[in-house]
N, CA, C and O atoms as CSV, one atom per row, in Angstrom:
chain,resi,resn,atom,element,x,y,z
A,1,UNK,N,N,-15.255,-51.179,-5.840
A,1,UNK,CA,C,-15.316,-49.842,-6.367
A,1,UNK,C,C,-14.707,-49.835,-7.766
A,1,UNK,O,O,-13.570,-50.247,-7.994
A,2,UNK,N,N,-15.595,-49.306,-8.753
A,2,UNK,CA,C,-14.748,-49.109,-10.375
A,2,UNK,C,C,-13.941,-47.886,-10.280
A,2,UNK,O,O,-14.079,-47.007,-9.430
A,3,UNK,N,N,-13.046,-47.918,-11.281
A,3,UNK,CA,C,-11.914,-46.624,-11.070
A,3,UNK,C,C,-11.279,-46.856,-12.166
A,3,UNK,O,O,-10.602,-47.881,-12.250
A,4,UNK,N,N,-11.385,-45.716,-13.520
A,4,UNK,CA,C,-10.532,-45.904,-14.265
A,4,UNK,C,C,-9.307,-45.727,-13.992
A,4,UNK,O,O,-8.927,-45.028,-13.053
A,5,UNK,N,N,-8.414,-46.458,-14.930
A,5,UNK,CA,C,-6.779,-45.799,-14.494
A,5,UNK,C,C,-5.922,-45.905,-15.955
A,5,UNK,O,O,-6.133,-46.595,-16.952
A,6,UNK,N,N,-5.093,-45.130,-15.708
A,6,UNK,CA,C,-3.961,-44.980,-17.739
A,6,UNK,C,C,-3.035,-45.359,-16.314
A,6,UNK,O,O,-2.796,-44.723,-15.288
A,7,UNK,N,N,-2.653,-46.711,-16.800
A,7,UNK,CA,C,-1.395,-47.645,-16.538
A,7,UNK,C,C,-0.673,-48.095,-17.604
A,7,UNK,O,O,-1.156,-48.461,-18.676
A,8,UNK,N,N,1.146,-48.055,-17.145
A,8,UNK,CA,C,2.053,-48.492,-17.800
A,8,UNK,C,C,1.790,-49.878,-18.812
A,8,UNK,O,O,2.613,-50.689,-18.387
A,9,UNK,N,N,1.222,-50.365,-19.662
A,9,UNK,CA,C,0.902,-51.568,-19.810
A,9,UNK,C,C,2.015,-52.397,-19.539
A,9,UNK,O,O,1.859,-53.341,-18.765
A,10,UNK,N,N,3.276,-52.154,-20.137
A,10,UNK,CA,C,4.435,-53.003,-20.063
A,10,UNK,C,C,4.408,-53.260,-18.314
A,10,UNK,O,O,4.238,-54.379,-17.831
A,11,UNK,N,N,4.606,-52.019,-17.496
A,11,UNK,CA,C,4.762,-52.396,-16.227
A,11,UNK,C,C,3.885,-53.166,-15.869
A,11,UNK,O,O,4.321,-54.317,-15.890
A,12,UNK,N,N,2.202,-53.073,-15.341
A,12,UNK,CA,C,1.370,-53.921,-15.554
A,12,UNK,C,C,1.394,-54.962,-15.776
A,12,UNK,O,O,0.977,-55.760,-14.936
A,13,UNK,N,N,1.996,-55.484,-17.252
A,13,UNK,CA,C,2.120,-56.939,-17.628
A,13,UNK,C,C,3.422,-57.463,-17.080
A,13,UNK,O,O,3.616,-58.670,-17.220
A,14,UNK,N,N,4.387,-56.707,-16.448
A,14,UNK,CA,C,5.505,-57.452,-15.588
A,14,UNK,C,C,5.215,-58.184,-14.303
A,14,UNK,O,O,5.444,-59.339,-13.944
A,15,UNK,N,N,4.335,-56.606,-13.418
A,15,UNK,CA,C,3.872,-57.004,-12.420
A,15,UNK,C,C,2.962,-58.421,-11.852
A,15,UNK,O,O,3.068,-59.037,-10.792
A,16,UNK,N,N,1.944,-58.662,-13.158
A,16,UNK,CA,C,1.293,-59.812,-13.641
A,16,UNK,C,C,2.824,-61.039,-13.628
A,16,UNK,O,O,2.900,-61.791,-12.656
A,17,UNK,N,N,3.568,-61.100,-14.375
A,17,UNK,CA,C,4.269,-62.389,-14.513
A,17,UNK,C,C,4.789,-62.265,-13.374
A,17,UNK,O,O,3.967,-62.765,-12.606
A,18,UNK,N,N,5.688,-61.889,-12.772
A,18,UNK,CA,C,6.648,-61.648,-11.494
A,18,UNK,C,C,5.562,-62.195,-10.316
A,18,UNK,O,O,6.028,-62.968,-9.479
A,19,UNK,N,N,4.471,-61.912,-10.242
A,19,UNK,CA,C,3.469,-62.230,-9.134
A,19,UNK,C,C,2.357,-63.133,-9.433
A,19,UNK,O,O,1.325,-63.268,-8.776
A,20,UNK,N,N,2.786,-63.886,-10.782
A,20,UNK,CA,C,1.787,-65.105,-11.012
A,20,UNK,C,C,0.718,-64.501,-10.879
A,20,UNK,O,O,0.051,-65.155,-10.077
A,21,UNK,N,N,-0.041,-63.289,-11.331
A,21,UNK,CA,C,-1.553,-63.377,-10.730
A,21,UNK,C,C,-1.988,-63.082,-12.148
A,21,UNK,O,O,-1.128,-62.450,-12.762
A,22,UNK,N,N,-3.092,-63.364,-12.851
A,22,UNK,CA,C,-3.368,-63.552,-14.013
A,22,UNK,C,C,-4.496,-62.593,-14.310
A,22,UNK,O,O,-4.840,-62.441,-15.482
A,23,UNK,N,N,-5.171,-61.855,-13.218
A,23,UNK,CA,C,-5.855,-60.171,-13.662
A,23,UNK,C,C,-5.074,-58.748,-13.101
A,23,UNK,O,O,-4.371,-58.579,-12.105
A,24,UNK,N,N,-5.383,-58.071,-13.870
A,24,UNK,CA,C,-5.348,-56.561,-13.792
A,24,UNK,C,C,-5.791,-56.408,-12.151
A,24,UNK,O,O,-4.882,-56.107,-11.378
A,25,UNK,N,N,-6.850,-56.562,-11.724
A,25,UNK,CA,C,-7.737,-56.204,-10.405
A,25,UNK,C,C,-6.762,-56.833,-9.551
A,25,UNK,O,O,-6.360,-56.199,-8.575
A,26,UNK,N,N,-6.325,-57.988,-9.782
A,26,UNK,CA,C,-5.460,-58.894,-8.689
A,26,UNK,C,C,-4.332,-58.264,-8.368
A,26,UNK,O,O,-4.203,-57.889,-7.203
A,27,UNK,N,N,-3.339,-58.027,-9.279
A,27,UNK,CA,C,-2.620,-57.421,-9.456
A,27,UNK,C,C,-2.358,-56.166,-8.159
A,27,UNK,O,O,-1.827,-56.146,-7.049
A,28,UNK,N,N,-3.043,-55.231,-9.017
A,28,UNK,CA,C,-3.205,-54.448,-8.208
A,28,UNK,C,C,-3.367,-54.054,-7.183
A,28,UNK,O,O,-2.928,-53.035,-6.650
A,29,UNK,N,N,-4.325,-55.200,-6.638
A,29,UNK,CA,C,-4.905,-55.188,-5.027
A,29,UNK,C,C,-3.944,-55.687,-3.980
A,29,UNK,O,O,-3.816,-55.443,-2.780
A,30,UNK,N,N,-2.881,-57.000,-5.417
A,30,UNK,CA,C,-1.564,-57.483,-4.327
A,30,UNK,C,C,-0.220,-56.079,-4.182
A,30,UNK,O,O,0.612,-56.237,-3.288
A,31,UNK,N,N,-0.147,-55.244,-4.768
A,31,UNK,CA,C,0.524,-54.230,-5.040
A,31,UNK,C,C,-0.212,-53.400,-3.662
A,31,UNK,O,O,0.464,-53.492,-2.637
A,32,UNK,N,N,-1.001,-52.921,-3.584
A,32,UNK,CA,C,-1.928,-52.296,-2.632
A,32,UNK,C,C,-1.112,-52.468,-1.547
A,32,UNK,O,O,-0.429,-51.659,-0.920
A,33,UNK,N,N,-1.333,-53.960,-1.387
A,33,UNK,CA,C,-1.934,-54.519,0.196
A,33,UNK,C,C,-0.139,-54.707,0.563
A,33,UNK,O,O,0.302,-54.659,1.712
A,34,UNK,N,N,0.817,-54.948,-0.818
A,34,UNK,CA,C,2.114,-54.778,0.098
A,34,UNK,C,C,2.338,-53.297,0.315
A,34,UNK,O,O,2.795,-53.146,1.448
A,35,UNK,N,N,2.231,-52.413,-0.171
A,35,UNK,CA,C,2.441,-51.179,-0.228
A,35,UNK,C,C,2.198,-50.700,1.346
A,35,UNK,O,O,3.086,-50.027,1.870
A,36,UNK,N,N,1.047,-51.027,2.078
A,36,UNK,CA,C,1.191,-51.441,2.797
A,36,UNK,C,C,1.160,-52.003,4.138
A,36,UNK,O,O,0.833,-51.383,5.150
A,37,UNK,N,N,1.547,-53.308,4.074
A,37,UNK,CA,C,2.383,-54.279,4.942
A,37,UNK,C,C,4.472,-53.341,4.574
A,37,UNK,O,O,5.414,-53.465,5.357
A,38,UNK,N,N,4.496,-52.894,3.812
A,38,UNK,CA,C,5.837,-52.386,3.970
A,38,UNK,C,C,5.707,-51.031,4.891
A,38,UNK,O,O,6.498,-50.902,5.825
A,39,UNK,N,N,4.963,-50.268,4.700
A,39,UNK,CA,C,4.769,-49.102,5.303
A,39,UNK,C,C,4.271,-49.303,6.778
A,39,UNK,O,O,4.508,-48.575,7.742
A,40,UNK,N,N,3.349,-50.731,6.724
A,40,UNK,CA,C,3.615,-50.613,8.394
A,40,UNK,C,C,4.843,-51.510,9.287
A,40,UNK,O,O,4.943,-51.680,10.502
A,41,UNK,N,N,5.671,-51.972,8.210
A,41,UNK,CA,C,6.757,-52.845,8.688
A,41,UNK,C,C,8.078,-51.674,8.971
A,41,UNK,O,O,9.117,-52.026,9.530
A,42,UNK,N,N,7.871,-50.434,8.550
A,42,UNK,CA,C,8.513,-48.981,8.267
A,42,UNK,C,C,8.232,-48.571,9.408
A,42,UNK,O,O,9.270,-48.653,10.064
A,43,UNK,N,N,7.164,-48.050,10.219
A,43,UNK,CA,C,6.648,-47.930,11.229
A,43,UNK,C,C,7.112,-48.565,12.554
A,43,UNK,O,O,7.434,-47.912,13.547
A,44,UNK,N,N,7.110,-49.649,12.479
A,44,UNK,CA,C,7.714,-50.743,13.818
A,44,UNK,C,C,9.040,-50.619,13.495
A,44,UNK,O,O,9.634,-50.955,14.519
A,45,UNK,N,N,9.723,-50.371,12.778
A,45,UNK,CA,C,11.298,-50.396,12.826
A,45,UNK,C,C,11.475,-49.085,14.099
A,45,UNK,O,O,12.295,-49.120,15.017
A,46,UNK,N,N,10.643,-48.172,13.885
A,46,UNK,CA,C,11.072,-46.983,14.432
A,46,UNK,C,C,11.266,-47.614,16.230
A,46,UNK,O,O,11.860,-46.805,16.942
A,47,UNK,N,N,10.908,-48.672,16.801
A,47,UNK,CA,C,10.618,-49.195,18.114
A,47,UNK,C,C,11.735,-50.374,18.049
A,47,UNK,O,O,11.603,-51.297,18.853
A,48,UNK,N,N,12.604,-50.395,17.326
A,48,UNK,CA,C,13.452,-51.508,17.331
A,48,UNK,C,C,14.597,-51.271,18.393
A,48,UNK,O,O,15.391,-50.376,18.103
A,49,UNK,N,N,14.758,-51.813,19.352
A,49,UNK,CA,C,15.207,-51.947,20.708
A,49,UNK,C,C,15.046,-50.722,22.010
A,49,UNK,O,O,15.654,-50.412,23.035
A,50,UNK,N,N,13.915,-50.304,21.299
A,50,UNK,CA,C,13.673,-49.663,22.313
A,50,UNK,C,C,12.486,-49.959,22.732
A,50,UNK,O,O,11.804,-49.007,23.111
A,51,UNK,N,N,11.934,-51.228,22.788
A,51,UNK,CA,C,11.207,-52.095,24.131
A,51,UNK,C,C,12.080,-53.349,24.473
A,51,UNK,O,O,12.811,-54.177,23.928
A,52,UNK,N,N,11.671,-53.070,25.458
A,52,UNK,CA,C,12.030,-54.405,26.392
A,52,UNK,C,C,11.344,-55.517,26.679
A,52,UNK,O,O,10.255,-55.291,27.208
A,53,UNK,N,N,11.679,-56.919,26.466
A,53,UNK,CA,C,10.960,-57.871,26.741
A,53,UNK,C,C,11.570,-59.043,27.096
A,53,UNK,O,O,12.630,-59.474,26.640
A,54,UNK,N,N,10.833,-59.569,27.967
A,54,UNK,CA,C,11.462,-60.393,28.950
A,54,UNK,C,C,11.115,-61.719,28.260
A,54,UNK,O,O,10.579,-62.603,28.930
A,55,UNK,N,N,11.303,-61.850,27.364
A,55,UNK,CA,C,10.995,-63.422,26.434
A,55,UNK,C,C,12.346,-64.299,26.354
A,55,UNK,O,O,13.422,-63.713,26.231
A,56,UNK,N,N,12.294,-65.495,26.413
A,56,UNK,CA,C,13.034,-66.554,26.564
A,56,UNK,C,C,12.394,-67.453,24.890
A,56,UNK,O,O,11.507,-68.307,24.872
A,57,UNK,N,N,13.058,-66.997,23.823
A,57,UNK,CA,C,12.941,-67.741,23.073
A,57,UNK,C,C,13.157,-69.217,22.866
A,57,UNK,O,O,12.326,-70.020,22.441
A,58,UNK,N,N,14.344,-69.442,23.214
A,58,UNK,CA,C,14.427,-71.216,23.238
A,58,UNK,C,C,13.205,-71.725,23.781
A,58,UNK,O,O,12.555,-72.526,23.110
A,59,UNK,N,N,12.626,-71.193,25.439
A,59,UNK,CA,C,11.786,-72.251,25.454
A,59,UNK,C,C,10.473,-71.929,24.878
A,59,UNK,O,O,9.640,-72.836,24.883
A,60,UNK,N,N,10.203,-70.981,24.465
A,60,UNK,CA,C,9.004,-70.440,23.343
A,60,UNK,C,C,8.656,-71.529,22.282
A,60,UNK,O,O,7.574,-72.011,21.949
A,61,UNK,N,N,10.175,-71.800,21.782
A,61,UNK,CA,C,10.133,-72.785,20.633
A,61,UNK,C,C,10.697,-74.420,21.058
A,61,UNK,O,O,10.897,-75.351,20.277
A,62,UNK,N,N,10.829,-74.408,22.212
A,62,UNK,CA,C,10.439,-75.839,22.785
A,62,UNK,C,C,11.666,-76.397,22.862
A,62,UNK,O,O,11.796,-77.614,22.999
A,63,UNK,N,N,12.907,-75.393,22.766
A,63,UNK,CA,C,14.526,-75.958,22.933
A,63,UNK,C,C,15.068,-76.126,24.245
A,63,UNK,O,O,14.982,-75.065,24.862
A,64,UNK,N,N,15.513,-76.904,24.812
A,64,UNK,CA,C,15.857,-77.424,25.705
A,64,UNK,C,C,17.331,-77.244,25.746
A,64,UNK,O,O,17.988,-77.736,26.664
């Protein structure tokens, strides 16, 4: 989808170095897609010990 946009250039060109990605489109789309993975990592906090699960990590990960 095209979409103009009036962006910060300075911010823009930070976001670019800080995240190695070398277009505008990239950029952006990695900005997107954490935006979010944070918002649904925001979401599951709200369930943090209030399930129960009967998991045995050691032997999950093969510790003896």
């Amino acid at each position: 989808m095209r979409t103009t946009l009036d962006l910060p250039e300075k911010l823009l060109n930070e976001a670019m170095k800080v995240t190695h990605t070398e277009t505008k489109t990239a950029v952006i789309i990695k900005a997107l897609e954490e935006l979010v993975r944070k918002s649904k990592i925001s979401e599951l906090k709200k369930y943090r010990g209030k399930i129960k699960l009967d998991i045995d990590l050691d032997n999950i990960r093969d510790r003896h």
